[in-house]
N, CA, C and O atoms as a Tinker XYZ file with bonds, in Angstrom:
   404  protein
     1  N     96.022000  107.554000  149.384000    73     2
     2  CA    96.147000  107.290000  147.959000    64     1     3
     3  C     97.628000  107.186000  147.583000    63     2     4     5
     4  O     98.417000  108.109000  147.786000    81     3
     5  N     97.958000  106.045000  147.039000    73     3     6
     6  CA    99.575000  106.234000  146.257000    64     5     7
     7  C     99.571000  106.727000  144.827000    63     6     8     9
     8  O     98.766000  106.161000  144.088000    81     7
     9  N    100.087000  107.379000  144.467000    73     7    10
    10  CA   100.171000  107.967000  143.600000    64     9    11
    11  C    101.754000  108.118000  142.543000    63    10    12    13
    12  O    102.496000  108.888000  143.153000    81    11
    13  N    102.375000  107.681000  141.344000    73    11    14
    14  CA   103.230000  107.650000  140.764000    64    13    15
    15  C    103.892000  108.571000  140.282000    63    14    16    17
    16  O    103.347000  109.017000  139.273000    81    15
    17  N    105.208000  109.268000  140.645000    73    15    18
    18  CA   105.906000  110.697000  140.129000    64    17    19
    19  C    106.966000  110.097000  139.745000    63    18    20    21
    20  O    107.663000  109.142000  140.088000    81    19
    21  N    106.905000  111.285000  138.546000    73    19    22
    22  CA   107.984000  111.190000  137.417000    64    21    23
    23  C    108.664000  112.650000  137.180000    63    22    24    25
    24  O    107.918000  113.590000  136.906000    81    23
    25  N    109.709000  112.801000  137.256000    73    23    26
    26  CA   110.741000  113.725000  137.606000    64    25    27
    27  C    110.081000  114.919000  135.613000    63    26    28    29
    28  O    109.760000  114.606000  134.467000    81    27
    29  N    110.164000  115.590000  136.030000    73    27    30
    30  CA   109.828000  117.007000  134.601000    64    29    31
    31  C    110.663000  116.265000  133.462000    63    30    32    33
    32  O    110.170000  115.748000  132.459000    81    31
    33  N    111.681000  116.295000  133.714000    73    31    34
    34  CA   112.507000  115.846000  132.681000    64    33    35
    35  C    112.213000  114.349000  132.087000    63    34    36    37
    36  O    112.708000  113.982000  131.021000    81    35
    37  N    111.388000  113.552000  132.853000    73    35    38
    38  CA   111.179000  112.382000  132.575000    64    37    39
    39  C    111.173000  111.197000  133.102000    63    38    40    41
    40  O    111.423000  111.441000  134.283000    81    39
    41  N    111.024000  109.809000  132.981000    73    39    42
    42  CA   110.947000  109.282000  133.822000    64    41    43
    43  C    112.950000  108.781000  134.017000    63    42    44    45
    44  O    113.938000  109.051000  133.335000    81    43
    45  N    112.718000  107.886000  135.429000    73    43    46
    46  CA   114.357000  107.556000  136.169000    64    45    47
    47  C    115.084000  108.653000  136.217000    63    46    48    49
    48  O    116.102000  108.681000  135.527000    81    47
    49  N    114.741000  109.785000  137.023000    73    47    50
    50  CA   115.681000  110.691000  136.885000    64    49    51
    51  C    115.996000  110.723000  138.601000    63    50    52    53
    52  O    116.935000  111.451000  138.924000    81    51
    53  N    115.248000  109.956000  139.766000    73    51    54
    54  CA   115.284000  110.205000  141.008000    64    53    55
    55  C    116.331000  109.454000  141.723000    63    54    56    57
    56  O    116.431000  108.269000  141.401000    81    55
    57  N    117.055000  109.858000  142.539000    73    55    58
    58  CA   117.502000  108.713000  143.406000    64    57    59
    59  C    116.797000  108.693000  144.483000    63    58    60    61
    60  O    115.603000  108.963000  144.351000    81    59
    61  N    117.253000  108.409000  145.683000    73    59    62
    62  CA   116.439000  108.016000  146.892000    64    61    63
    63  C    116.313000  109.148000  147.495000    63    62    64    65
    64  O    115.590000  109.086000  148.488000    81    63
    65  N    116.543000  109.679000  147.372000    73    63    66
    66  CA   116.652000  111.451000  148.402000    64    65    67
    67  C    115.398000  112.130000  147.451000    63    66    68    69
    68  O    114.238000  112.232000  147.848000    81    67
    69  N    115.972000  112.645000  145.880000    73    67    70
    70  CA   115.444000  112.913000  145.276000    64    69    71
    71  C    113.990000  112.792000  145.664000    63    70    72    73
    72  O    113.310000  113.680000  146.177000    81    71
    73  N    113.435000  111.014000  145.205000    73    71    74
    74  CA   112.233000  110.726000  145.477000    64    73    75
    75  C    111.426000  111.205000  146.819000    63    74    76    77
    76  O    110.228000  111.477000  146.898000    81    75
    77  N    112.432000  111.234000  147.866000    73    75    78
    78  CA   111.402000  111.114000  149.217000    64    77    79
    79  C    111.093000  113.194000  149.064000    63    78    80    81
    80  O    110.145000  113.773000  149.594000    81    79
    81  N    112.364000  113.981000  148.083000    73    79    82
    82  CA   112.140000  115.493000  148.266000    64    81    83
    83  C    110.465000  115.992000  147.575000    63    82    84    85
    84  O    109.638000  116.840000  147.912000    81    83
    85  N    110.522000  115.166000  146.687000    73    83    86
    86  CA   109.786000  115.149000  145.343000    64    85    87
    87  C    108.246000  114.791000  146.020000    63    86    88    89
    88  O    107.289000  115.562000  145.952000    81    87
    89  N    108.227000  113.461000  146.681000    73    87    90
    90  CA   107.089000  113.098000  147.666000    64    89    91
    91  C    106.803000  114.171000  148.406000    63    90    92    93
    92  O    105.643000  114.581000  148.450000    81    91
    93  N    107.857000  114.813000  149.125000    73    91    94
    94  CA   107.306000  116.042000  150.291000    64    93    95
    95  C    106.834000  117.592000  149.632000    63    94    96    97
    96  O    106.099000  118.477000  150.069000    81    95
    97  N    107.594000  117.458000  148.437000    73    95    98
    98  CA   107.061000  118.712000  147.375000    64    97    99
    99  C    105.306000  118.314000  147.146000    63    98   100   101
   100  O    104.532000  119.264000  147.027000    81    99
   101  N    104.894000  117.236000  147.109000    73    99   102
   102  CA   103.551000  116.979000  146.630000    64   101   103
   103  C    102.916000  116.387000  147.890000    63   102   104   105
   104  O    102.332000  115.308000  147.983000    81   103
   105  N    103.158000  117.367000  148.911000    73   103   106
   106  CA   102.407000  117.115000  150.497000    64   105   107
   107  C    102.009000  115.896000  150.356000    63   106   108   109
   108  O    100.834000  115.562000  150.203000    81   107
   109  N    103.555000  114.702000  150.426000    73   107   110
   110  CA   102.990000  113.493000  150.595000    64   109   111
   111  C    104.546000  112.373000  150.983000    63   110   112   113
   112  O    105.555000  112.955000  151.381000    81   111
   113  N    104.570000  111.175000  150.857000    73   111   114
   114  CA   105.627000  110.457000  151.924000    64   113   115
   115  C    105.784000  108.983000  150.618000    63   114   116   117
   116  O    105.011000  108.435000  149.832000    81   115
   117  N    106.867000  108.870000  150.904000    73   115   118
   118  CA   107.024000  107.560000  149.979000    64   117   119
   119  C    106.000000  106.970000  150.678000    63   118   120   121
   120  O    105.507000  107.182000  151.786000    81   119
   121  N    105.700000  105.879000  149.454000    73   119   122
   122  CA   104.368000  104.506000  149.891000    64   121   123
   123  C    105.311000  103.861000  150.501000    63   122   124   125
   124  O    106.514000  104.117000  150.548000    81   123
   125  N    104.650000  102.912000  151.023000    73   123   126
   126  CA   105.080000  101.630000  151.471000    64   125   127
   127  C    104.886000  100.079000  151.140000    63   126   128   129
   128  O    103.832000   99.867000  150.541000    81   127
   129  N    105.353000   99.400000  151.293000    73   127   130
   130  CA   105.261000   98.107000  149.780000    64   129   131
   131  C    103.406000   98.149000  150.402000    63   130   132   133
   132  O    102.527000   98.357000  149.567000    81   131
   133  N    103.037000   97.931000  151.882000    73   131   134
   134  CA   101.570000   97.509000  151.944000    64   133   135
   135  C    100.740000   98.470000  151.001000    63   134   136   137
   136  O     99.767000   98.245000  150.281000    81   135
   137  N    101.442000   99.585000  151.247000    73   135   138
   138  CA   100.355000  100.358000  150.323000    64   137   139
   139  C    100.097000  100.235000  149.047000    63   138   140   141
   140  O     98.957000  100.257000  148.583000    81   139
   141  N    101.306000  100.074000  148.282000    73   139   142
   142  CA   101.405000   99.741000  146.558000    64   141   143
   143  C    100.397000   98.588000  146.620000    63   142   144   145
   144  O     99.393000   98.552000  145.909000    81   143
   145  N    100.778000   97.497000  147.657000    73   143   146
   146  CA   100.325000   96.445000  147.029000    64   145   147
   147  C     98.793000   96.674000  147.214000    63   146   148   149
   148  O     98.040000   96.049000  146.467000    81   147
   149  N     98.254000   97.540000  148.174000    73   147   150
   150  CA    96.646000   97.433000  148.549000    64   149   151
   151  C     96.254000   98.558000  147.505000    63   150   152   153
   152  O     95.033000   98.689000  147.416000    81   151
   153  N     97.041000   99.458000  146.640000    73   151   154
   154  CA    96.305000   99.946000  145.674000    64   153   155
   155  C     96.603000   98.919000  144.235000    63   154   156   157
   156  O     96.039000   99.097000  143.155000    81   155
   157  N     97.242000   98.233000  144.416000    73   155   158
   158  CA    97.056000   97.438000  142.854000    64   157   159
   159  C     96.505000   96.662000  143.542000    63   158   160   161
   160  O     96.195000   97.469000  144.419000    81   159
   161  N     96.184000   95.910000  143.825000    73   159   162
   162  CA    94.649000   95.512000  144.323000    64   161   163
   163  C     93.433000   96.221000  144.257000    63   162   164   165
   164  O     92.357000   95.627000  144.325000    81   163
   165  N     93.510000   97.349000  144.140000    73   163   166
   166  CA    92.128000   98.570000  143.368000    64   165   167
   167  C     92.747000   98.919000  142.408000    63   166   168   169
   168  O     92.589000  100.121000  142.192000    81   167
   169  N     93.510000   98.334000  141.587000    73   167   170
   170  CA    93.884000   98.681000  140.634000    64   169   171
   171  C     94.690000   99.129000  139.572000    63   170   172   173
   172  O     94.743000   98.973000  138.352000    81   171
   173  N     95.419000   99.858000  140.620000    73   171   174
   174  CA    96.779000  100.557000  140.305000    64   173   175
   175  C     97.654000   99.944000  139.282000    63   174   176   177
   176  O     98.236000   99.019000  139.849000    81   175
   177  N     98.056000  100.022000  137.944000    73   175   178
   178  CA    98.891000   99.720000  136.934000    64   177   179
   179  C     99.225000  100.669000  136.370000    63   178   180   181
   180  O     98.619000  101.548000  135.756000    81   179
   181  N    100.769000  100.376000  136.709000    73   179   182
   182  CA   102.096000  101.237000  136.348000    64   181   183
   183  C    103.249000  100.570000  135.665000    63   182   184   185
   184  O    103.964000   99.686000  136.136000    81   183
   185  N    103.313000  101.055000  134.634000    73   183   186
   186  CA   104.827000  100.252000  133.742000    64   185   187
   187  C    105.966000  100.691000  134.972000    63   186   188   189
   188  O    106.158000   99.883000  135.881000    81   187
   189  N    106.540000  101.706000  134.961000    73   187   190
   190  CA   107.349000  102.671000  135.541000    64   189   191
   191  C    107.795000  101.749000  136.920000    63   190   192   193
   192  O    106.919000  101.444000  137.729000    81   191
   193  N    109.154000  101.349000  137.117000    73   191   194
   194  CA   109.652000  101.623000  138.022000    64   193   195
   195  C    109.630000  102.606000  139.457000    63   194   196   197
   196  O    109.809000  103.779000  139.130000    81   195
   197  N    109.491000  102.475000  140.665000    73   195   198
   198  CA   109.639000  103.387000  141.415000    64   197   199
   199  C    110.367000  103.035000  143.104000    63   198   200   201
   200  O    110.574000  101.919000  143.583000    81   199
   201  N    110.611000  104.243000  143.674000    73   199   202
   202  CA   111.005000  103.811000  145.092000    64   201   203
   203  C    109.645000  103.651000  145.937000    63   202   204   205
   204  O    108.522000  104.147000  145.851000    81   203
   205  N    110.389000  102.548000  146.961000    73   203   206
   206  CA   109.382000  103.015000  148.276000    64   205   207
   207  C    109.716000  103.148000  149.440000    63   206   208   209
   208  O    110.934000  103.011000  149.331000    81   207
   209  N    109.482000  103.352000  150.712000    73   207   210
   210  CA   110.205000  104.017000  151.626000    64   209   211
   211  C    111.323000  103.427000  152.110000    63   210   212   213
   212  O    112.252000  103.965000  152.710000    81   211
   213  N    111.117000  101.785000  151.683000    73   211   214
   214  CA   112.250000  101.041000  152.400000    64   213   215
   215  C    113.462000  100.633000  151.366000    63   214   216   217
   216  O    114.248000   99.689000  151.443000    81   215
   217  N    113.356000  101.589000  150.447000    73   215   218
   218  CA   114.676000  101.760000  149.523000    64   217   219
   219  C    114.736000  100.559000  148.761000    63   218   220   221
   220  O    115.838000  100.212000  148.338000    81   219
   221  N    113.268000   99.552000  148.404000    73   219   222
   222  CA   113.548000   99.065000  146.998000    64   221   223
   223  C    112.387000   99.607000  146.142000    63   222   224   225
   224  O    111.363000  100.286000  146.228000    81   223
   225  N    113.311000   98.758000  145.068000    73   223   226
   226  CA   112.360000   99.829000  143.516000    64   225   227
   227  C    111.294000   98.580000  143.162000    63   226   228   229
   228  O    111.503000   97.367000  143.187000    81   227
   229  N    110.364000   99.146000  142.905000    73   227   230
   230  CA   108.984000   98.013000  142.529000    64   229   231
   231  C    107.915000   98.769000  141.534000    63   230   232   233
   232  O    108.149000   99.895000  141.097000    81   231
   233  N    106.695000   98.022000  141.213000    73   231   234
   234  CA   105.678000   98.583000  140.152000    64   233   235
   235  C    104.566000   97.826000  140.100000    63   234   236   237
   236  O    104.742000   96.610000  140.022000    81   235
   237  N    103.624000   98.181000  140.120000    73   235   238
   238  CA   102.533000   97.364000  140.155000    64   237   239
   239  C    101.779000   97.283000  138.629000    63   238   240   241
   240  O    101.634000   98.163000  137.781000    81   239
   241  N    101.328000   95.747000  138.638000    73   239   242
   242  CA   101.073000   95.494000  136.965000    64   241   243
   243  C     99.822000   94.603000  137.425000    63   242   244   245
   244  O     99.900000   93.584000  138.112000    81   243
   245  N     98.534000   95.242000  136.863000    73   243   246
   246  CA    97.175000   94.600000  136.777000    64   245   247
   247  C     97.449000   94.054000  135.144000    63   246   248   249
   248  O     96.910000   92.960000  134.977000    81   247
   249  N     98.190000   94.586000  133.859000    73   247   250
   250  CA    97.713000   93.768000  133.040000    64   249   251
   251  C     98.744000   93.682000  132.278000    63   250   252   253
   252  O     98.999000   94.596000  131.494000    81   251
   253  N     99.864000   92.084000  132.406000    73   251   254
   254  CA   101.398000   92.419000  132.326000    64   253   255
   255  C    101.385000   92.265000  130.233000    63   254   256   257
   256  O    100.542000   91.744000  129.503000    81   255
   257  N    102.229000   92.718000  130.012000    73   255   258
   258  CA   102.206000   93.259000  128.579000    64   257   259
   259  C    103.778000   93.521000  127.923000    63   258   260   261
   260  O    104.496000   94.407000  128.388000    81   259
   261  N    104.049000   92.987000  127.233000    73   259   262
   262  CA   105.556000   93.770000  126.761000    64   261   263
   263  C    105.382000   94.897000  127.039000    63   262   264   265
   264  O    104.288000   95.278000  127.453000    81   263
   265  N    106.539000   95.809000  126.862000    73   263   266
   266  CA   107.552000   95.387000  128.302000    64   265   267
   267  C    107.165000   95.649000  129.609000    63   266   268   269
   268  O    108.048000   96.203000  130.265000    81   267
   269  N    105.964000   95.393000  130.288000    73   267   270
   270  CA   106.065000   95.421000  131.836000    64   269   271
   271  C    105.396000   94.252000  132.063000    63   270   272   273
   272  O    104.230000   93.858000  132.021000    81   271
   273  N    106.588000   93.770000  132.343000    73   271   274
   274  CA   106.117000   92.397000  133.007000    64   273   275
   275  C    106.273000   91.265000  132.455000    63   274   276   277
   276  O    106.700000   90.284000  133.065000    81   275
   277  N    105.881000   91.269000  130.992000    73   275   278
   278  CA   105.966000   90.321000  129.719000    64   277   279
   279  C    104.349000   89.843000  129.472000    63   278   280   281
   280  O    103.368000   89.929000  130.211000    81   279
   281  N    104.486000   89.402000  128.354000    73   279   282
   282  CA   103.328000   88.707000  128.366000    64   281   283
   283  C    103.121000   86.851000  128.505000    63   282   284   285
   284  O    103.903000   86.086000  127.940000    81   283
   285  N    101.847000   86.327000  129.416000    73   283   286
   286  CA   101.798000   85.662000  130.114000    64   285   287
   287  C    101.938000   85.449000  131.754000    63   286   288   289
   288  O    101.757000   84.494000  132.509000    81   287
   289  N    102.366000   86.869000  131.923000    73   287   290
   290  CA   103.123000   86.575000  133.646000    64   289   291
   291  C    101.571000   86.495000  134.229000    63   290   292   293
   292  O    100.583000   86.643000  133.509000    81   291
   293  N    101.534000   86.294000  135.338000    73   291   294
   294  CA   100.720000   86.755000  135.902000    64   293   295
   295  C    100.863000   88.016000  136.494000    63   294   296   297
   296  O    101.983000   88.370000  136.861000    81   295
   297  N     99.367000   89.141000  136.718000    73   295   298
   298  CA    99.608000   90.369000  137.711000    64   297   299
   299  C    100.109000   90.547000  138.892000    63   298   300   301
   300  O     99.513000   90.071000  139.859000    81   299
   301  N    100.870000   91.004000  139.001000    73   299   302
   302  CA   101.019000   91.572000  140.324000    64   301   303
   303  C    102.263000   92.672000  140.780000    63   302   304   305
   304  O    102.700000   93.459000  139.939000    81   303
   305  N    102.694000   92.658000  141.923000    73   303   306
   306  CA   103.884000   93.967000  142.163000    64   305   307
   307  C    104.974000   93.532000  141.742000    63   306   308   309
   308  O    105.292000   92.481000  142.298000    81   307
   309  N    105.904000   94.009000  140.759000    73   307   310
   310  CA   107.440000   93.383000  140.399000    64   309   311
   311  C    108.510000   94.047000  141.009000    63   310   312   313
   312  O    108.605000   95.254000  141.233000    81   311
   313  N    109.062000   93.426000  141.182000    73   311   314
   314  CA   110.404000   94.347000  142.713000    64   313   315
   315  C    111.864000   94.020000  141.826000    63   314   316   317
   316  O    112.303000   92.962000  141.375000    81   315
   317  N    112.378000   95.378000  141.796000    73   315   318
   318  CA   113.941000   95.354000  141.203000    64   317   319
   319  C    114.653000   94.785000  142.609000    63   318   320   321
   320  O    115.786000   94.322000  142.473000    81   319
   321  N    114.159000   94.788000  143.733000    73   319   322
   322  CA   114.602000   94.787000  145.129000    64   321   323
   323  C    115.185000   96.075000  145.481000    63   322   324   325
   324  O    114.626000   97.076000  145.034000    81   323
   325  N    116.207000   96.209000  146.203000    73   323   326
   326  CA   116.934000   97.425000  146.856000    64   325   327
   327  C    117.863000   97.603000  146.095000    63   326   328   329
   328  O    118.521000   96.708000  145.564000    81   327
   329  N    118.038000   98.966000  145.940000    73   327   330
   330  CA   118.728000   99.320000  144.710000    64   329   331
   331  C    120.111000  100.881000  145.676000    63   330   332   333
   332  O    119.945000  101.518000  146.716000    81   331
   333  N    120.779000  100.892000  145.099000    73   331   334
   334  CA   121.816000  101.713000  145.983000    64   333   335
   335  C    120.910000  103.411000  145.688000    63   334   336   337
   336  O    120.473000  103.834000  144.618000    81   335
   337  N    120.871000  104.042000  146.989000    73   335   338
   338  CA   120.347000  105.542000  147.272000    64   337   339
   339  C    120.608000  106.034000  146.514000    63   338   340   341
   340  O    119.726000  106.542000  145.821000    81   339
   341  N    122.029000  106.197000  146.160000    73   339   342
   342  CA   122.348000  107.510000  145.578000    64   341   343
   343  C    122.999000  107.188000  144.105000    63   342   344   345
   344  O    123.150000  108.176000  143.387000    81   343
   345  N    123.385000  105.967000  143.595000    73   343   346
   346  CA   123.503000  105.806000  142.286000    64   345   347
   347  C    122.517000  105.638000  141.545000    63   346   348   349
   348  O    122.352000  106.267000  140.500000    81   347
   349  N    121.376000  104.371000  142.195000    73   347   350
   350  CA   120.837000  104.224000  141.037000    64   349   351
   351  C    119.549000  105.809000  140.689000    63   350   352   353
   352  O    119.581000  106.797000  141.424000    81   351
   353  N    118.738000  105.718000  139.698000    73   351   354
   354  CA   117.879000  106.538000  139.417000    64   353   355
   355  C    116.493000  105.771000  139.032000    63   354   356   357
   356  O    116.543000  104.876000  138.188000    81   355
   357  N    115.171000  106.142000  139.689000    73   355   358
   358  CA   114.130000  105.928000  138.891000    64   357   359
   359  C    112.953000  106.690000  139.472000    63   358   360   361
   360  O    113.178000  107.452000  140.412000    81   359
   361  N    111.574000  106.542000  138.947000    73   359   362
   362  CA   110.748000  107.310000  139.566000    64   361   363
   363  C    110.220000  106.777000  141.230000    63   362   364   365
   364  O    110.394000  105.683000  141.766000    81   363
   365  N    109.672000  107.754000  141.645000    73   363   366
   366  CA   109.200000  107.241000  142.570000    64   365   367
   367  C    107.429000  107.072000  143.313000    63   366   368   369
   368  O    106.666000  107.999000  143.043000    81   367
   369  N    106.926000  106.019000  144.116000    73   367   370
   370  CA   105.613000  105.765000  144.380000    64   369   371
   371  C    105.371000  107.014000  145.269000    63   370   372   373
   372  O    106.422000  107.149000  145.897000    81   371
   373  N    104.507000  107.991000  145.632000    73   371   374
   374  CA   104.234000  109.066000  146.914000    64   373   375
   375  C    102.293000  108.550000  147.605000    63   374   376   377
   376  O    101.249000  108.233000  147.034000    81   375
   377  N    102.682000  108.717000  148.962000    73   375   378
   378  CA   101.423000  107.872000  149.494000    64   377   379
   379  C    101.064000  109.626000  150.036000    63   378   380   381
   380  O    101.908000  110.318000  150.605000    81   379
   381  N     99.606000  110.111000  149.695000    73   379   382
   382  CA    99.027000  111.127000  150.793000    64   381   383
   383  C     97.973000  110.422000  151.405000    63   382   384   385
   384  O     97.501000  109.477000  150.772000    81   383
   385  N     97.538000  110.680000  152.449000    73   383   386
   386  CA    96.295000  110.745000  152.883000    64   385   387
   387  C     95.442000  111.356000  152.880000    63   386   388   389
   388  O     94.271000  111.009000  153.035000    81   387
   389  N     96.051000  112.838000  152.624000    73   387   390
   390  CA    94.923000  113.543000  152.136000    64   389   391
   391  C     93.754000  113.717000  150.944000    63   390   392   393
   392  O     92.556000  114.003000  150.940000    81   391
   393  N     94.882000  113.349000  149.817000    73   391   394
   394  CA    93.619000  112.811000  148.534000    64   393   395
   395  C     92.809000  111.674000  148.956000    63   394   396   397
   396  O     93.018000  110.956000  149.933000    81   395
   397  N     91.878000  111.594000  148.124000    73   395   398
   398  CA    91.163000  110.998000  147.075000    64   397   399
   399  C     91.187000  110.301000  146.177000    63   398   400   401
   400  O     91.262000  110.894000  145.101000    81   399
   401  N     91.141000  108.801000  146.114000    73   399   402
   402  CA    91.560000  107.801000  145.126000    64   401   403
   403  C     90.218000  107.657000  144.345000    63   402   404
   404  O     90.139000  106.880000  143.393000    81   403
């Protein structure tokens, strides 16, 4: 299951370390783009920015809408691309296997 974390304080507060600490705090591993993309394909819609293991930021949008995505786009995963580790900040995607989607 991938699943979307957002730092207490709110969302973009992670950098790349951050995110992968934050993933292992919630017995689980950054996603990976296959995975985002095979859960927004079941569904998955997220405004929110996030990392994934290969250090770019992306989000998956089943139903694009001001502001995610715009309206008219078509659905699908939107990629900031690779974004620098340790400056930039945002939330991040966490994949377990152990849940339950």
């Amino acid at each position: 299951v991938v699943f979307p974390y957002q730092h207490p304080r709110g969302h973009y507060h992670l950098s790349f370390l951050g995110a992968q600490q934050a993933c292992e705090e919630q017995d689980s591993t950054l996603a990976t783009f296959t995975q985002l993309f095979q859960s927004w394909k079941e569904g998955l819609n997220w405004c929110n920015a996030g990392w994934l293991a290969d250090g770019t930021v992306q989000y998956p949008i089943t139903r694009p809408r001001m502001p995610c995505g715009g309206n008219g786009l078509a659905p699908g995963v939107r990629s900031y691309g690779r974004r620098h580790r340790h400056l930039h900040r945002y939330d991040v995607f966490c994949f377990s296997s152990s849940l339950r989607g």
